[in-house]
N, C-alpha and C positions, 0 to 999 in steps of 0.2 A: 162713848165712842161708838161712833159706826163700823159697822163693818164691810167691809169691800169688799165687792164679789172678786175672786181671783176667776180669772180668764187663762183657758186651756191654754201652755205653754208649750208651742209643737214641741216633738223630742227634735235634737239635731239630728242623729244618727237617721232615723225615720228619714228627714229631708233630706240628709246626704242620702240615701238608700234611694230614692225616689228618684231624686235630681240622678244619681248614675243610671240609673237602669234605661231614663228617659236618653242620656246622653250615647251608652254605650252599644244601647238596639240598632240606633242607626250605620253606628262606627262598625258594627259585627261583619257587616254586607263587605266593605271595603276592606277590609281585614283580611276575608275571607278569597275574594278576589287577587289583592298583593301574594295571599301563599300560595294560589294556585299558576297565577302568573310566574311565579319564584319557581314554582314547581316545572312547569312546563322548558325556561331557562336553561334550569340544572337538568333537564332531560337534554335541552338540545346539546347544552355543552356535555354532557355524557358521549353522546351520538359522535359531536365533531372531534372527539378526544378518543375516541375508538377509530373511529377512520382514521383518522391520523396516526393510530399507531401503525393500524392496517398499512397504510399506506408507507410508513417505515417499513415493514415489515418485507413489504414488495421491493421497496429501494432495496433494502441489503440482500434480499437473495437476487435480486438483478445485476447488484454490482460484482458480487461474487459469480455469477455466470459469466458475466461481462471480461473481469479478470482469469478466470479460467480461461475461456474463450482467445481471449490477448493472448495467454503465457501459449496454447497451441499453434496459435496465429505465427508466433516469433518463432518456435523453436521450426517448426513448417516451409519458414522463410527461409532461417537457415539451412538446415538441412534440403531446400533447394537449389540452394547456390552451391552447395558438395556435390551434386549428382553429375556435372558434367566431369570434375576430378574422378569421381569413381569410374564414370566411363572411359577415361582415358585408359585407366589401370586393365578395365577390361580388354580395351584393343590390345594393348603393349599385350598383354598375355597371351592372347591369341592369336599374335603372329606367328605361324607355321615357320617362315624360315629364317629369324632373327639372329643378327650375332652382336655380338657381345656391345659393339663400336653404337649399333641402332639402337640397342634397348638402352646404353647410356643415355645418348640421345635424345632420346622417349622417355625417361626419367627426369631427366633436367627440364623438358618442357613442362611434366606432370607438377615437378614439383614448382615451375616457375605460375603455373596458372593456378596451382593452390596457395602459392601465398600472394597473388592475385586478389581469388576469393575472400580471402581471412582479410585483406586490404578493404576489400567492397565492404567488408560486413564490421569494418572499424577496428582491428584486432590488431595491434604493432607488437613487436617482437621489440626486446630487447635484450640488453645484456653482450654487451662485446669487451675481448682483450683491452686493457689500459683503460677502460672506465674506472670513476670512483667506484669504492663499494658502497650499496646503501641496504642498510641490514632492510629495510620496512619491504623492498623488490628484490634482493638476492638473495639465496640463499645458500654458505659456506660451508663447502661440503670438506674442504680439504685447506693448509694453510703452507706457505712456503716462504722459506726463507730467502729473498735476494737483492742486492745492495744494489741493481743495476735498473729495479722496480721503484716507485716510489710505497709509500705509506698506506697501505687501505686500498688497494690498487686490483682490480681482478688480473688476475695474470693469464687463467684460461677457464674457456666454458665449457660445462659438458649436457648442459643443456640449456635453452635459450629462455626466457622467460616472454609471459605475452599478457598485456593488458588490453582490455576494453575503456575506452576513455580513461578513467581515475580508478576502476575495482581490476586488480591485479586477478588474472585466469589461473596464471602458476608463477610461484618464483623464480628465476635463473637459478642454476643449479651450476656455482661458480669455485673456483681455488683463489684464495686471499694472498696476496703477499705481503707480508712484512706486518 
């Protein structure tokens, strides 16, 4: 029998070894590239993600000035449309030779231009004799017994109640009958 020369059998591992290094040299550059482009990214959106809180930041202390600002604004307003009632108050006072007949007078006008005002500024008054009661706007100070009254019925006030649109300022301050 002859014998055969046996012929170098590469190793695989060697050629896989080979073949990657040949393949991944070039892949490294692009790689390299994508994480720094990544990197740059997650900078900007770092940067636009702080501004943006920044810039929250600024909205709410603006809106909180803004509302301070309003609440002086209103209460300013109102208490401007009082000044000419308190003026009244000071003439009547100051009249040197008044009797009793003028200063009434002078009080009925006072108080007809303050509820005027409180008109201007949206403020209604309620609460009159023979209205229903409603416990949520009156409030039942005293309760009376009489058959000539109906059920639930205010029979007298002793002080008047006042809202602003729908948020009640005070309640009536009313006697219930029956």
């Amino acid at each position: 029998m002859a014998k055969k020369k046996e012929e170098p059998v590469p190793k695989p591992e060697a050629a896989a070894q080979t073949e990657a290094q040949t393949k991944t040299e070039p892949d490294a550059q692009p790689a390299e590239d994508k994480a720094e482009a990544l990197e740059k990214e997650l900078a900007a959106a770092k940067e636009a993600h702080i501004r943006t809180l920044a810039e929250y930041d600024n909205y709410r202390k603006r809106s909180t000035r803004e509302k301070e600002a309003a609440y002086g604004d209103a209460k300013a307003a109102a208490l401007k449309e009082l000044l000419p009632v308190l003026d009244n108050f000071e003439r009547a006072l100051s009249a040197p030779d008044a009797d009793a007949e003028s200063l009434k007078k002078g009080m009925e006008m006072i108080f007809t231009g303050f509820q005027e005002t409180l008109k201007k500024l949206g403020v209604e008054a309620f609460g009159e004799a023979g209205e229903p009661f409603d416990p949520n706007i009156h409030n039942a100070v005293m309760h009376l017994e009489d058959e000539t009254l109906g059920e639930n019925v205010i029979a007298a006030v002793f002080s008047k109640g006042y809202k602003l649109g729908d948020r009640i300022l005070r309640p009536a301050m009313v006697q219930v009958a029956n």
